[in-house]
C-alpha positions, 0 to 999 in steps of 0.5 A, a space after each residue: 469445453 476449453 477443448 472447443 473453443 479457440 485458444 484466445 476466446 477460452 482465455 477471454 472468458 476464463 478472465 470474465 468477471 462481475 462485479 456485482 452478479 447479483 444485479 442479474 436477478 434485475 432480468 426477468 423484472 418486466 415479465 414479473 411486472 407484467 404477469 402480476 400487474 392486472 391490465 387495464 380494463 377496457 374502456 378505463 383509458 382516457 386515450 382518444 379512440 382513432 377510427 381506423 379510417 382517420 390513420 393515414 393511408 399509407 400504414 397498414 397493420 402490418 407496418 403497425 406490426 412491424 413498428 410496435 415489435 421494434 418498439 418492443 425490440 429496443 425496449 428490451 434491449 434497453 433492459 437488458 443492457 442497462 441489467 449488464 451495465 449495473 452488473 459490472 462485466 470486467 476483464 480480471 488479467 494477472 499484472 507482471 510480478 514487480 520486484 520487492 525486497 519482502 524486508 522490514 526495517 525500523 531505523 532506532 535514532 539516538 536524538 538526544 542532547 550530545 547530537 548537537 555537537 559540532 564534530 563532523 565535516 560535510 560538503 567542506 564545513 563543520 556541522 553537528 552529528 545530526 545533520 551528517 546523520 540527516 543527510 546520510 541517513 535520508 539518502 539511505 531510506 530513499 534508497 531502500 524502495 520495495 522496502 518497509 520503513 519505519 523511524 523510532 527516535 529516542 531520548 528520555 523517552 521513545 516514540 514512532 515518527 514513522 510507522 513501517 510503510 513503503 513511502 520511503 519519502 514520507 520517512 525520509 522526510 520525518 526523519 529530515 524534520 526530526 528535532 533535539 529535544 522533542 523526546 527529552 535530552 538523555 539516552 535510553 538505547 534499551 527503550 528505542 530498540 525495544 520500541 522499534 521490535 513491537 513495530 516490527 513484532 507480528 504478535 503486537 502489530 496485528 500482522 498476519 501471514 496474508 502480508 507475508 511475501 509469498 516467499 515466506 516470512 519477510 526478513 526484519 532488522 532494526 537500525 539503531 544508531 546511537 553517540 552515547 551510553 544508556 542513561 535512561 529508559 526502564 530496559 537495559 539494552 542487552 536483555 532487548 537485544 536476546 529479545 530481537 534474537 528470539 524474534 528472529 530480528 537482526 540489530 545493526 549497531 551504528 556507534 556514532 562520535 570520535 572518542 569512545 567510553 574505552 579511551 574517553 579520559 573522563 569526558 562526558 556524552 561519548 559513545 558505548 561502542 562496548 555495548 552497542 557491540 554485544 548488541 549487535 552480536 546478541 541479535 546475529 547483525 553487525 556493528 559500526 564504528 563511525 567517526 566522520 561522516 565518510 564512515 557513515 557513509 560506507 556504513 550506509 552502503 555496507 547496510 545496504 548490500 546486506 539487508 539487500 536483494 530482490 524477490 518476487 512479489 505476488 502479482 496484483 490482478 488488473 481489472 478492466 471495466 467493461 460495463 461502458 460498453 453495455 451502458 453505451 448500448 443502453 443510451 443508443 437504444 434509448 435514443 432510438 426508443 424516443 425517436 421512434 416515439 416521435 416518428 408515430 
């Protein structure tokens, strides 16, 4: 049949749709109605009976004719347009596949009480750990369209402040709104890392393989940003970090603060840039050592050109509707019905 017909009419009708087939079965209602409902006994109506004589003149039986079979033209044409219409006739055409990266990334942030320190300089002025951490780090999600984002912040305890989406500017926002001291003042790194993997975990997020880019599976990694040591939480981070390995999840490491625990001479809240490392390396990501906002933001990029890269998304079908057209039918010959109506 492809064969016969011309290219560009295959084409249209291999793209016809309905929407709600089923209201076809709506086209053979007034013949039904007709055959089932008994007519009208003669002499039953309380119409006035016109002699012949009295009709005008000038209109004989077969103008009579002519116009009850238009009347019944229309009145079918009504029908059966109406019959389309409610069927929903629409062109289903495959859109053009738009770029997307198929990645997954869940940023783990350290809020506990040694953010607040005022040991960064931005725009020329001395601001806290958090604030250098805002600025960069939400023109980092911003950056990342195509991809899922999702925030995990930390203290004492851990919690979602943004589950996994592609509204990189509703993350950006909760994580420009994210205060000290919502989640307690302490740092438990094994319980933000950890909460971050079950978000992005198939197995405990209900995923399946139909939100899978159609490349295979989508490639997941954890952002874990942290100024201090593990105090808090019931998991130590490196047993969580053999467990991102298993998942096939890679933990970037962000060791934020200019002293280390190596060379700290006993002062208190400094970073474990030591463990933050092993944790990197347990899970196949990288580790980062930043300690002015500068280094944040080569860190920022260097993230970017790794979990960078575009494929392919499955095209979306666009679907245009066609049933204004068959409505539209069903108006003019309404109107015209009445008209005709009017006219005898």
């Amino acid at each position: 049949m492809s064969g016969v017909l011309p290219a560009w009419l295959s084409a249209l009708l291999s793209a016809f749709d309905l929407a709600a087939p089923w209201a076809l079965w709506a086209l053979p209602l007034p013949l039904l109605a007709a055959r089932l409902i008994p007519a009208e006994p003669e002499g039953g109506s309380g119409a006035l009976r016109v002699p012949g004589t009295l009709v005008g003149a000038g209109r004989s039986g077969a103008d009579l004719a002519a116009r009850g079979r238009r009347r019944a033209a229309l009145t079918w044409i009504l029908w059966i347009a109406l019959v389309a219409a409610l069927s929903g006739p629409r062109l289903v055409m495959p859109a053009t596949a738009l770029p997307a990266s198929g990645r997954e990334i869940m940023i783990a942030m350290d809020l506990s009480g040694s953010m607040e320190r005022r040991d960064f300089a931005l725009d020329g002025a001395t601001v806290t750990r958090l604030t250098a951490v805002k600025r960069v780090g939400t023109d980092f999600i911003r950056r990342r369209a195509g991809d899922r984002i999702g925030l995990v912040i930390f203290a004492d305890q851990a919690y979602v402040a943004a589950a996994p989406s592609f509204d990189t500017a509703a993350v950006a926002r909760a994580l420009d709104e994210a205060t000290i001291g919502i989640s307690g003042r302490s740092t438990g790194i094994g319980d933000g890392l950890g909460l971050a993997l079950r978000r992005l975990d198939p197995r405990d997020t209900g995923a399946d393989a139909a939100s899978e880019p159609a490349g295979g599976k989508a490639a997941k990694a954890v952002i874990l940003l942290s100024d201090g040591a593990n105090n808090a939480g019931q998991t130590a981070p490196k047993d969580v970090a053999e467990l991102a390995k298993e998942l096939g999840i890679k933990v970037y490491t962000i060791a934020l603060g200019p002293r280390d625990m190596a060379d700290a001479d006993g002062e208190q809240d400094v970073v474990d840039t030591e463990t933050l490392r092993d944790m990197a390396r347990l899970s196949g990501g990288e580790a980062f050592r930043v300690r002015t906002t500068d280094d944040l933001i080569k860190v920022a990029d260097a993230i970017d050109r790794l979990e960078g890269g575009r494929a392919l998304a499955p095209p979306l079908p666009l679907r245009r509707d066609l049933w204004p057209w068959p409505a539209a039918l069903a108006l003019l010959s309404a109107a015209a019905l009445l008209a005709s109506r009017r006219g005898a």
